[in-house]
PyMOL commands that place a pseudoatom at each C-alpha (Angstrom):
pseudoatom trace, name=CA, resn=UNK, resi=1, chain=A, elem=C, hetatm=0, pos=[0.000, 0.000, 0.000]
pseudoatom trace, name=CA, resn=UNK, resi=2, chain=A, elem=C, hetatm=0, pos=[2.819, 2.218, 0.728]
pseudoatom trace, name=CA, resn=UNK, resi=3, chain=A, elem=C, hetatm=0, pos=[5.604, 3.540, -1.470]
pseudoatom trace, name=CA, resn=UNK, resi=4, chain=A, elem=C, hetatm=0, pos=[8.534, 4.388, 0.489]
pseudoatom trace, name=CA, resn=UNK, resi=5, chain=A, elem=C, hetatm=0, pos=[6.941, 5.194, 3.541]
pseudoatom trace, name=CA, resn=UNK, resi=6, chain=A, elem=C, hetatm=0, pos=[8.743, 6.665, 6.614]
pseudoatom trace, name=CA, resn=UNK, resi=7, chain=A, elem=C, hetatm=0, pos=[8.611, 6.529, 9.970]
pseudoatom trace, name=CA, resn=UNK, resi=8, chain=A, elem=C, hetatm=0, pos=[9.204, 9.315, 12.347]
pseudoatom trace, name=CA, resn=UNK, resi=9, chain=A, elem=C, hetatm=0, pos=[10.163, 8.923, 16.473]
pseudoatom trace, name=CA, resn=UNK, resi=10, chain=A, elem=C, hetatm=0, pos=[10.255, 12.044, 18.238]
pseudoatom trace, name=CA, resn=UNK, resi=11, chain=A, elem=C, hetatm=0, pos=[10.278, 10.580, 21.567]
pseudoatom trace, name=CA, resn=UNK, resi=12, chain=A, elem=C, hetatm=0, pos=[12.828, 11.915, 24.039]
pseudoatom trace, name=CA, resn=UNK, resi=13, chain=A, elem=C, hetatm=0, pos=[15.941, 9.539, 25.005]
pseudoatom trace, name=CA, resn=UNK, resi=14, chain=A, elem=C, hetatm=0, pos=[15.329, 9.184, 29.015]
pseudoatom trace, name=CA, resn=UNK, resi=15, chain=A, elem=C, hetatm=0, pos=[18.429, 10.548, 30.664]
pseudoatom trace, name=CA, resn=UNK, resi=16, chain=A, elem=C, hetatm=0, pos=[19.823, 11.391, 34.371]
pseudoatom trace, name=CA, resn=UNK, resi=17, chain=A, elem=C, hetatm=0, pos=[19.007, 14.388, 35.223]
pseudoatom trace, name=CA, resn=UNK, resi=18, chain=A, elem=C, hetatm=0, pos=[22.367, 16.818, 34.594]
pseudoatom trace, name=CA, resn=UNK, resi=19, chain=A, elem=C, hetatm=0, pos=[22.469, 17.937, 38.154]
pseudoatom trace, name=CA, resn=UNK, resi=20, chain=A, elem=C, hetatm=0, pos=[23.096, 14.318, 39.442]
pseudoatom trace, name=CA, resn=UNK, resi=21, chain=A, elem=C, hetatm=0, pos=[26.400, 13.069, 40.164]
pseudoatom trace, name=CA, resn=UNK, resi=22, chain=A, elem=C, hetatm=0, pos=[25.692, 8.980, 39.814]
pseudoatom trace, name=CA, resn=UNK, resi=23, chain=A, elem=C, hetatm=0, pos=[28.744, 6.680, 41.783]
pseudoatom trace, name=CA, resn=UNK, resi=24, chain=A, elem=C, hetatm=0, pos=[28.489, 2.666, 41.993]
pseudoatom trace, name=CA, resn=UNK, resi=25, chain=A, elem=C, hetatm=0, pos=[29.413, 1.338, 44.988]
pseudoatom trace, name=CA, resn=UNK, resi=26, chain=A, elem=C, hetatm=0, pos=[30.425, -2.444, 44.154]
pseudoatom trace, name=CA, resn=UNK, resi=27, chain=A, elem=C, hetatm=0, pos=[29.160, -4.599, 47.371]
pseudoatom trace, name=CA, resn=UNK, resi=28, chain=A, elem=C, hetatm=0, pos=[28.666, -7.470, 48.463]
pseudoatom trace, name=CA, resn=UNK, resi=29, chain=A, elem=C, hetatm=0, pos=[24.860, -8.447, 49.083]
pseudoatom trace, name=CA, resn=UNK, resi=30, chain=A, elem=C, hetatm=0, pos=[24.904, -9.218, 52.494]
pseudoatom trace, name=CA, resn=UNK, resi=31, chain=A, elem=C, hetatm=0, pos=[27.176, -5.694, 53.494]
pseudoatom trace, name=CA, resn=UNK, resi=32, chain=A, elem=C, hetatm=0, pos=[24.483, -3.537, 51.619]
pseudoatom trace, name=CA, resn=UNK, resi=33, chain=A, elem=C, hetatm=0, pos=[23.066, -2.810, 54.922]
pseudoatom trace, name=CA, resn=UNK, resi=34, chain=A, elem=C, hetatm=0, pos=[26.395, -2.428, 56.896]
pseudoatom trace, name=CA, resn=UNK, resi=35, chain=A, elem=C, hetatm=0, pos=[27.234, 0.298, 53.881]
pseudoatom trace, name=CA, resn=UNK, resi=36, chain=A, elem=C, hetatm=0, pos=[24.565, 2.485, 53.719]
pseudoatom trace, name=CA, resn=UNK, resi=37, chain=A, elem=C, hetatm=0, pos=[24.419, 2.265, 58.000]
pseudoatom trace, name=CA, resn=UNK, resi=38, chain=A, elem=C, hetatm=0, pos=[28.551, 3.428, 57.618]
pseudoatom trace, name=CA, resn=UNK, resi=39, chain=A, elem=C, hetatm=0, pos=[27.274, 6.091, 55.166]
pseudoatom trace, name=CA, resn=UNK, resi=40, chain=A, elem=C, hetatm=0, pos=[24.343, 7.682, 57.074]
pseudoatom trace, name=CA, resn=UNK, resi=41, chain=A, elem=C, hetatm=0, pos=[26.306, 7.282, 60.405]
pseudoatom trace, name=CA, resn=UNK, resi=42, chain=A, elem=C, hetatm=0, pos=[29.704, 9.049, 59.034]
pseudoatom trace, name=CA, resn=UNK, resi=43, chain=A, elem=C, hetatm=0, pos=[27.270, 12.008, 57.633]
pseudoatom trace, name=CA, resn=UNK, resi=44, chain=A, elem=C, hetatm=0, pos=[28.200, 10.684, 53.734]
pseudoatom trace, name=CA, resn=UNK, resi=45, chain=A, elem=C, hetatm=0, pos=[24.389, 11.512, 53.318]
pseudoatom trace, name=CA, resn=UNK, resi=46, chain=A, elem=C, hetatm=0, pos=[21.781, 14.305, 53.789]
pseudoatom trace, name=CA, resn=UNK, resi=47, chain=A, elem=C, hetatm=0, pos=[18.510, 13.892, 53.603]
pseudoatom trace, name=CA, resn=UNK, resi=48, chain=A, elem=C, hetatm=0, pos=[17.465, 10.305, 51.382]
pseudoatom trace, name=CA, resn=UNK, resi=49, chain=A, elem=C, hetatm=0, pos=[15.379, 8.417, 49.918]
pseudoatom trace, name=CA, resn=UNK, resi=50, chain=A, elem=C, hetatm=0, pos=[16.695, 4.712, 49.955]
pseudoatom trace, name=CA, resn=UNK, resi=51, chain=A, elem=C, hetatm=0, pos=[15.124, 3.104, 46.960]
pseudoatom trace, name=CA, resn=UNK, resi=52, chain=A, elem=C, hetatm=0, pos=[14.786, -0.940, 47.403]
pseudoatom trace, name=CA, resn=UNK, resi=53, chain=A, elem=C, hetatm=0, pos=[13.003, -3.528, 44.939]
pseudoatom trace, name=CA, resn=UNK, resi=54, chain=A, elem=C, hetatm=0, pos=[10.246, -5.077, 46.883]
pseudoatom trace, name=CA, resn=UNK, resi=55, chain=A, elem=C, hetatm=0, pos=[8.144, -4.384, 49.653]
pseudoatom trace, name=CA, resn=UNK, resi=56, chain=A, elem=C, hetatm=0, pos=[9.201, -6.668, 51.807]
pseudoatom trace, name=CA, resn=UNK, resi=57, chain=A, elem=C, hetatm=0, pos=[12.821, -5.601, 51.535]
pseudoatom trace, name=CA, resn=UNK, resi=58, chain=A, elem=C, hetatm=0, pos=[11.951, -2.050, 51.983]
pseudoatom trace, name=CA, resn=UNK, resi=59, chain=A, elem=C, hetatm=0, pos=[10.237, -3.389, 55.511]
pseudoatom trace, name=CA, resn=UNK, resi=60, chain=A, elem=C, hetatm=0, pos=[13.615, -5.477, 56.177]
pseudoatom trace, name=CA, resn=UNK, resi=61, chain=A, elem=C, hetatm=0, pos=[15.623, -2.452, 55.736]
pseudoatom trace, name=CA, resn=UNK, resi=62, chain=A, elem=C, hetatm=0, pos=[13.598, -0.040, 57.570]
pseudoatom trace, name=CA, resn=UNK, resi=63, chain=A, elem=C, hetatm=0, pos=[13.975, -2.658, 60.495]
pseudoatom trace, name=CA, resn=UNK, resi=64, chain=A, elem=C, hetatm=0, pos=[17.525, -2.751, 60.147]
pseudoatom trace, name=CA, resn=UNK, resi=65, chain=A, elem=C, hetatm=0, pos=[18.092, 0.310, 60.526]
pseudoatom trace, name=CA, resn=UNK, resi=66, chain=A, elem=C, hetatm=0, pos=[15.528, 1.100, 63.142]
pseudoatom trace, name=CA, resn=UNK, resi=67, chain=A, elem=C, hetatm=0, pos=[17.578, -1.324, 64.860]
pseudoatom trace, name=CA, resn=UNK, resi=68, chain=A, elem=C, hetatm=0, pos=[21.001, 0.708, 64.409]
pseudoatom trace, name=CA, resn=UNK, resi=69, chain=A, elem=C, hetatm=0, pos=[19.385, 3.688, 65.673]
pseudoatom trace, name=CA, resn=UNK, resi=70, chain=A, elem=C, hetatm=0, pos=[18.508, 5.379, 62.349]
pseudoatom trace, name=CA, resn=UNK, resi=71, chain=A, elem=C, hetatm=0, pos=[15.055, 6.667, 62.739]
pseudoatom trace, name=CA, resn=UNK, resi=72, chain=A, elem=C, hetatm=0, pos=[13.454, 6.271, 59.333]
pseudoatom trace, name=CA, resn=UNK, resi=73, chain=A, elem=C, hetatm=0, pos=[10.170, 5.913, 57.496]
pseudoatom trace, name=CA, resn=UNK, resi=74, chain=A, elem=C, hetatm=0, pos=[8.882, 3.684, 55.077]
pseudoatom trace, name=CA, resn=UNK, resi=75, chain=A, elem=C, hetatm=0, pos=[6.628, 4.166, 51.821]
pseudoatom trace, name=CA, resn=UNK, resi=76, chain=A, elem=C, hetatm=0, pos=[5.365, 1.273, 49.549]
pseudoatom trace, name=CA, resn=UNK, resi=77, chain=A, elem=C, hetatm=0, pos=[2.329, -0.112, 48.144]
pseudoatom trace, name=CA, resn=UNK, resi=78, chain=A, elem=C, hetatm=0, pos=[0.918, -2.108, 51.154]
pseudoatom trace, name=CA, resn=UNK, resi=79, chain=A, elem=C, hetatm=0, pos=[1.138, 1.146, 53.336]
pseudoatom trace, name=CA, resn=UNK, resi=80, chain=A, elem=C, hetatm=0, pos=[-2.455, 3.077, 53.950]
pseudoatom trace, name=CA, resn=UNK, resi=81, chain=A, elem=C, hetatm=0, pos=[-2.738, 6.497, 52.414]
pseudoatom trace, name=CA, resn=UNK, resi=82, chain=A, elem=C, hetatm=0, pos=[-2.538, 7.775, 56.048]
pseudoatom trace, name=CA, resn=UNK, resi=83, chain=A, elem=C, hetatm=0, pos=[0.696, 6.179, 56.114]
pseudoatom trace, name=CA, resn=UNK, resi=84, chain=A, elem=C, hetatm=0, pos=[1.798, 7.194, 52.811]
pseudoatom trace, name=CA, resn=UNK, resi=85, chain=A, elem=C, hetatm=0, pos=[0.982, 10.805, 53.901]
pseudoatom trace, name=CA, resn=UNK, resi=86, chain=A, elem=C, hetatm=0, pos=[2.836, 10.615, 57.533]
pseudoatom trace, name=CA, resn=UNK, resi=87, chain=A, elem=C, hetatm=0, pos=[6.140, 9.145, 55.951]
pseudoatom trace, name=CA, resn=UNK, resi=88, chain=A, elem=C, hetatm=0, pos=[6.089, 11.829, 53.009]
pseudoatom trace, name=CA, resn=UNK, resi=89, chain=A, elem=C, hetatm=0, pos=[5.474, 14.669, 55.329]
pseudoatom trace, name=CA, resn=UNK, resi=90, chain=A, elem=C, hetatm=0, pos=[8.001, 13.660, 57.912]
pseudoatom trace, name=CA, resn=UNK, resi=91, chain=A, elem=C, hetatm=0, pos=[10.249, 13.531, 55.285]
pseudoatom trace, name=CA, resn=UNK, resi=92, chain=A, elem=C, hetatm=0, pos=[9.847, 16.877, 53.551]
pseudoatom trace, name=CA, resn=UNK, resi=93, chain=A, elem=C, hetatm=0, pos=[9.639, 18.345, 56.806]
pseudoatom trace, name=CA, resn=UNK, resi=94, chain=A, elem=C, hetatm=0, pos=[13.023, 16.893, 57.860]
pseudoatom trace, name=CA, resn=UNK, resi=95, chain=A, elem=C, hetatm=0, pos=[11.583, 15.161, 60.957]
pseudoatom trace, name=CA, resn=UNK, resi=96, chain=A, elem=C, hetatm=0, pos=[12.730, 12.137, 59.006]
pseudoatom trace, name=CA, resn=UNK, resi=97, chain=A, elem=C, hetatm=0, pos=[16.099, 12.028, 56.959]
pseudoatom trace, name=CA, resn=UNK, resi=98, chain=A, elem=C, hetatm=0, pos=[15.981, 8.587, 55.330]
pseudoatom trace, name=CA, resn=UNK, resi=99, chain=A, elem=C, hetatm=0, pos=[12.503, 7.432, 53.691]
pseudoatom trace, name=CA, resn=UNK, resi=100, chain=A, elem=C, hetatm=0, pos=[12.806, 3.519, 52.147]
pseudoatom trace, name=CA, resn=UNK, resi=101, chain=A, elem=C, hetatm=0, pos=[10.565, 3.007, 49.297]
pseudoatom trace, name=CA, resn=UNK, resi=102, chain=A, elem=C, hetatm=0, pos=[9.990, 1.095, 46.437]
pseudoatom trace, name=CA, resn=UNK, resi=103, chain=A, elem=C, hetatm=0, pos=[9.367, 3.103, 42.927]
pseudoatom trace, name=CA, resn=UNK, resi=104, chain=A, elem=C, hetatm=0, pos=[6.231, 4.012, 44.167]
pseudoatom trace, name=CA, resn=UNK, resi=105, chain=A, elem=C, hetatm=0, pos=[7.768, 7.105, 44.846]
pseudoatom trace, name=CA, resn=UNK, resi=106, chain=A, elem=C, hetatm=0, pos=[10.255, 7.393, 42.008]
pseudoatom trace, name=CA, resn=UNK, resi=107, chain=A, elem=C, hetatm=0, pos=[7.065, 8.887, 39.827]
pseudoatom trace, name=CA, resn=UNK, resi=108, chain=A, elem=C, hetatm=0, pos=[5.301, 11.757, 40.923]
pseudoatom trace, name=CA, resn=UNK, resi=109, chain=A, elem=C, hetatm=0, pos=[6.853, 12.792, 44.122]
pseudoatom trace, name=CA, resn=UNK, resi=110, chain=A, elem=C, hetatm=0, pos=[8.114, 16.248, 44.472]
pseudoatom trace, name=CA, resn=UNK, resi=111, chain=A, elem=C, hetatm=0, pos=[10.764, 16.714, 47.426]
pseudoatom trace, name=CA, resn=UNK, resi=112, chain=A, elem=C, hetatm=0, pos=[12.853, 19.863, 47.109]
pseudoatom trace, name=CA, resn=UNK, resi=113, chain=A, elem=C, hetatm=0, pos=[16.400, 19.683, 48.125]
pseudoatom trace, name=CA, resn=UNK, resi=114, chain=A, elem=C, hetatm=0, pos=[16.794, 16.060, 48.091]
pseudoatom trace, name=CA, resn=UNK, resi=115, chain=A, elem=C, hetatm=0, pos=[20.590, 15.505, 48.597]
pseudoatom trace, name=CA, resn=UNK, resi=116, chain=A, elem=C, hetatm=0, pos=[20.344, 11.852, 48.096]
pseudoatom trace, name=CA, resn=UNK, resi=117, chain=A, elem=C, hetatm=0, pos=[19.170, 9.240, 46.635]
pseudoatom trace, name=CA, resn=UNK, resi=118, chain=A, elem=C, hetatm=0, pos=[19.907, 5.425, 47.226]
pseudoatom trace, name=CA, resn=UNK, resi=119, chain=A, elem=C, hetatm=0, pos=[19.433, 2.219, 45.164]
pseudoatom trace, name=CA, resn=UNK, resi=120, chain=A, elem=C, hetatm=0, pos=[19.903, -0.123, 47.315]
pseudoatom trace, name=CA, resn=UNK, resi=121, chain=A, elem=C, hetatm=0, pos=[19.010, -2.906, 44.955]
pseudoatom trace, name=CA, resn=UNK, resi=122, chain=A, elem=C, hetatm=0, pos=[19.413, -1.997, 41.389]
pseudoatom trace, name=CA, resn=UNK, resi=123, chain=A, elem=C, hetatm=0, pos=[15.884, -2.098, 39.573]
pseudoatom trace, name=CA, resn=UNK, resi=124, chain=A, elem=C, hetatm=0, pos=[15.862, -4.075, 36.482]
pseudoatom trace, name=CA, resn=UNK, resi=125, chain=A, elem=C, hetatm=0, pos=[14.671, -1.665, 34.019]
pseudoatom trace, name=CA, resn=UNK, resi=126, chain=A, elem=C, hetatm=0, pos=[16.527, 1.232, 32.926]
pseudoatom trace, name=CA, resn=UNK, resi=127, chain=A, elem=C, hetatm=0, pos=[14.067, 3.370, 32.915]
pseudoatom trace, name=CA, resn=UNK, resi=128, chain=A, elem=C, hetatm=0, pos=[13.120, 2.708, 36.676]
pseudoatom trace, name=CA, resn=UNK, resi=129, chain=A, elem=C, hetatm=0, pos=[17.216, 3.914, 37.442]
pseudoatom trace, name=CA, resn=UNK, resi=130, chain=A, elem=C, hetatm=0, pos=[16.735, 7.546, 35.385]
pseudoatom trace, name=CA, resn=UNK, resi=131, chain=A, elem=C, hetatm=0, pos=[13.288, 7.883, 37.554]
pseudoatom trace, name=CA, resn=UNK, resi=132, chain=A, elem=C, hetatm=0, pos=[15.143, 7.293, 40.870]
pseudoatom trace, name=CA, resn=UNK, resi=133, chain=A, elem=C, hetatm=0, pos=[17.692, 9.373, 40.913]
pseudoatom trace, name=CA, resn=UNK, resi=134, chain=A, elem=C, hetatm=0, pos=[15.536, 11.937, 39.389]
pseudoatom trace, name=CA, resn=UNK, resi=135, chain=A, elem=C, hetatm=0, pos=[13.957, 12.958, 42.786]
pseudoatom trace, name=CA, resn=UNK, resi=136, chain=A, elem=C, hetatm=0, pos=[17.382, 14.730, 43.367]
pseudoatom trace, name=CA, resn=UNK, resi=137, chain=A, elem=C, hetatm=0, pos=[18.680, 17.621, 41.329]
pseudoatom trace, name=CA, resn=UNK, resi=138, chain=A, elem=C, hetatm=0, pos=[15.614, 18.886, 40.664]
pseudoatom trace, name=CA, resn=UNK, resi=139, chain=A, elem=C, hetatm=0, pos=[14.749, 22.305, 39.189]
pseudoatom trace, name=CA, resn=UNK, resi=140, chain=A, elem=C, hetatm=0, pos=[18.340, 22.653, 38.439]
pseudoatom trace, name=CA, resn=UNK, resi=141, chain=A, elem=C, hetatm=0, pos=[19.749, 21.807, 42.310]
pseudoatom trace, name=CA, resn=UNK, resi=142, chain=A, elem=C, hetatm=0, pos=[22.672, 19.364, 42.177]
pseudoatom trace, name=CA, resn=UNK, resi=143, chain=A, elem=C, hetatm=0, pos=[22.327, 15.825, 44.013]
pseudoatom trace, name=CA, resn=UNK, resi=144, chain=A, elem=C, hetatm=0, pos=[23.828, 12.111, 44.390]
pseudoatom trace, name=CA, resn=UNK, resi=145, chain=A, elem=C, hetatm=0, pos=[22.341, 9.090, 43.703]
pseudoatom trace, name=CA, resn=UNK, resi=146, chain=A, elem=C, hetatm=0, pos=[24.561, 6.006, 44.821]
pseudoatom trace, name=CA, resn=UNK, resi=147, chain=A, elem=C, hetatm=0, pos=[23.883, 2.841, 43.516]
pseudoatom trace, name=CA, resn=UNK, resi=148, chain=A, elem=C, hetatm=0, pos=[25.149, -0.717, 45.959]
pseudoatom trace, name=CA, resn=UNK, resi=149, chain=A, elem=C, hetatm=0, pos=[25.880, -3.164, 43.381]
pseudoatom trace, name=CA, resn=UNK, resi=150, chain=A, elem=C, hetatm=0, pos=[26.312, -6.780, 44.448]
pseudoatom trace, name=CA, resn=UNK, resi=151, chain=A, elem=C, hetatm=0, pos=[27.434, -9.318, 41.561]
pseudoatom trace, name=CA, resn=UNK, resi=152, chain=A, elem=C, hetatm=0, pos=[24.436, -10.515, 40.624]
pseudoatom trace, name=CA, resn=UNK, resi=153, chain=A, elem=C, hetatm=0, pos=[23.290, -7.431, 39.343]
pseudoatom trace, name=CA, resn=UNK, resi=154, chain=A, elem=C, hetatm=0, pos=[26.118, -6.653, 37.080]
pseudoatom trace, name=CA, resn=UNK, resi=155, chain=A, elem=C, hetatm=0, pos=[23.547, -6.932, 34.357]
pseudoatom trace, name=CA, resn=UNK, resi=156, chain=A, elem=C, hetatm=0, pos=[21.169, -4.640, 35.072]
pseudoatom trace, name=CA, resn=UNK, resi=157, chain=A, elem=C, hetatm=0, pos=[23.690, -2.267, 35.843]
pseudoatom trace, name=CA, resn=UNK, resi=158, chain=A, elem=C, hetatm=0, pos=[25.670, -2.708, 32.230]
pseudoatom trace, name=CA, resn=UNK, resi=159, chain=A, elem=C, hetatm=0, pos=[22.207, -2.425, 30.961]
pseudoatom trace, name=CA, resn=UNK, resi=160, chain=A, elem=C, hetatm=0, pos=[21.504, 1.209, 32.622]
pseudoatom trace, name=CA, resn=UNK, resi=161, chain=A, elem=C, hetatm=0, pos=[24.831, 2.494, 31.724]
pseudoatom trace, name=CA, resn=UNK, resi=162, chain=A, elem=C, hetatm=0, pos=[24.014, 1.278, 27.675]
pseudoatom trace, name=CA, resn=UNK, resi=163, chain=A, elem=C, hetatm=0, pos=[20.469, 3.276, 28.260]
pseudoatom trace, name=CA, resn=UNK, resi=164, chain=A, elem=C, hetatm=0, pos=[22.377, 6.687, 29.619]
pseudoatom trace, name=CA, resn=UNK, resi=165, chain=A, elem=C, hetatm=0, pos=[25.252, 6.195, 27.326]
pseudoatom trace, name=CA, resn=UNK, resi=166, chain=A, elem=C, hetatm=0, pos=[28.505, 6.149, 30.050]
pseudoatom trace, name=CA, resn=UNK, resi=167, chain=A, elem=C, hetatm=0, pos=[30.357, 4.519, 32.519]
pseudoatom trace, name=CA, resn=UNK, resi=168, chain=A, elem=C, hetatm=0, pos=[29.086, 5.103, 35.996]
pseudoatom trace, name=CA, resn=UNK, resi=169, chain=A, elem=C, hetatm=0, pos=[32.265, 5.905, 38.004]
pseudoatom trace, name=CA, resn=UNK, resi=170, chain=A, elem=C, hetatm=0, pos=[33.165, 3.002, 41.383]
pseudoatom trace, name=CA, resn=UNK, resi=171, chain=A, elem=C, hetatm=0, pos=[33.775, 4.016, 44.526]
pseudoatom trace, name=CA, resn=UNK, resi=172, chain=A, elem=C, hetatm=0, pos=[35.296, 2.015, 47.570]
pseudoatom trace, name=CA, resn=UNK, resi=173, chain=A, elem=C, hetatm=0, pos=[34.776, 3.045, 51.024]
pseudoatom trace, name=CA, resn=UNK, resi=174, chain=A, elem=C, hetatm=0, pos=[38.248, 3.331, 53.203]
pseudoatom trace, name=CA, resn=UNK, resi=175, chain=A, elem=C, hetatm=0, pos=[38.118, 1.506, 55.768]
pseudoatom trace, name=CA, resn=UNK, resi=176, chain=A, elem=C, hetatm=0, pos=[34.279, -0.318, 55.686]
pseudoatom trace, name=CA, resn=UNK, resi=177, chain=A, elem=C, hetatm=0, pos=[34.884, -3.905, 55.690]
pseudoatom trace, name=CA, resn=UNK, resi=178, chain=A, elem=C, hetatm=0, pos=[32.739, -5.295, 52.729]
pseudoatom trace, name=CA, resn=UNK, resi=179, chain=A, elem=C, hetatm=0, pos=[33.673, -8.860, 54.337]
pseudoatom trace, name=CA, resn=UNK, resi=180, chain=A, elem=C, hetatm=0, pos=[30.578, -8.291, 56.787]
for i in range(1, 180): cmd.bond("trace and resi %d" % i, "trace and resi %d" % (i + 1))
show_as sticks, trace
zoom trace
């Protein structure tokens, strides 16, 4: 039916936001935890949301760290509204500095002057990564997202760095023992 015919894709590439410095921090599975506790306890991180894949990790985590004397608050799917509502607010309000969540909120959440954000797990779709660490850096702020990489997710990770187009940069932490 057609001679020639052409087709035309103007949809955007999705990209980090350019405010965003992006680090991988290679790590075991089972020191994840230990890290971001070192991190948040040496003052490595401001205010931040700590991004994990399910909702019952995000509950594990928030328990963990409840438990190291990080107050916290947690946001996911099985939470009420009420709940959703108290953890955001405490958050924006700076009552609470670390909020886990799955990518419930890594859509359609607005915090200003997010300093951080956290993947704690890295989510299997590219697309889910550039939505995460664009809660930080917004409206032209600057922000970190760091990313805890165990081995088995080397390939969602190569994948996200094909989507954005570079190498995300490694970074060790002297003196945490990632034997833990």
């Amino acid at each position: 039916m057609l001679v020639d015919p052409v087709a035309l894709n103007i949809e955007r590439v999705a990209a980090p936001a350019t405010g965003v410095t992006q680090r991988i921090y290679p790590c075991p599975e089972p020191a994840k935890a230990a890290l971001l506790i070192h991190l948040l306890k040496t003052n490595a991180l401001g205010s931040v949301i700590v991004f994990t894949r399910t909702k019952h990790r995000t509950n594990r985590l928030s328990e963990v760290l409840e438990k190291a004397g990080i107050h916290n608050a947690r946001m996911h799917g099985n939470r009420s509204q009420g709940q959703r509502i108290d953890a955001l607010d405490g958050f924006k309000s700076g009552r609470i500095r670390v909020l886990c969540a799955t990518d419930i909120v890594a859509r359609g959440i607005d915090v200003e002057d997010l300093a951080h954000v956290v993947n704690f797990d890295v989510p299997h779709v590219p697309a889910d990564y550039i939505h995460r660490v664009g809660r930080t850096a917004r409206a032209e702020a600057t922000g970190e997202a760091f990313t805890f990489v165990s081995p088995d997710e080397e390939g969602d990770l190569r994948q996200i760095e094909r989507q954005i187009g570079k190498r995300i940069e490694r970074v060790t932490v002297a003196g945490f023992d990632y034997g833990q």
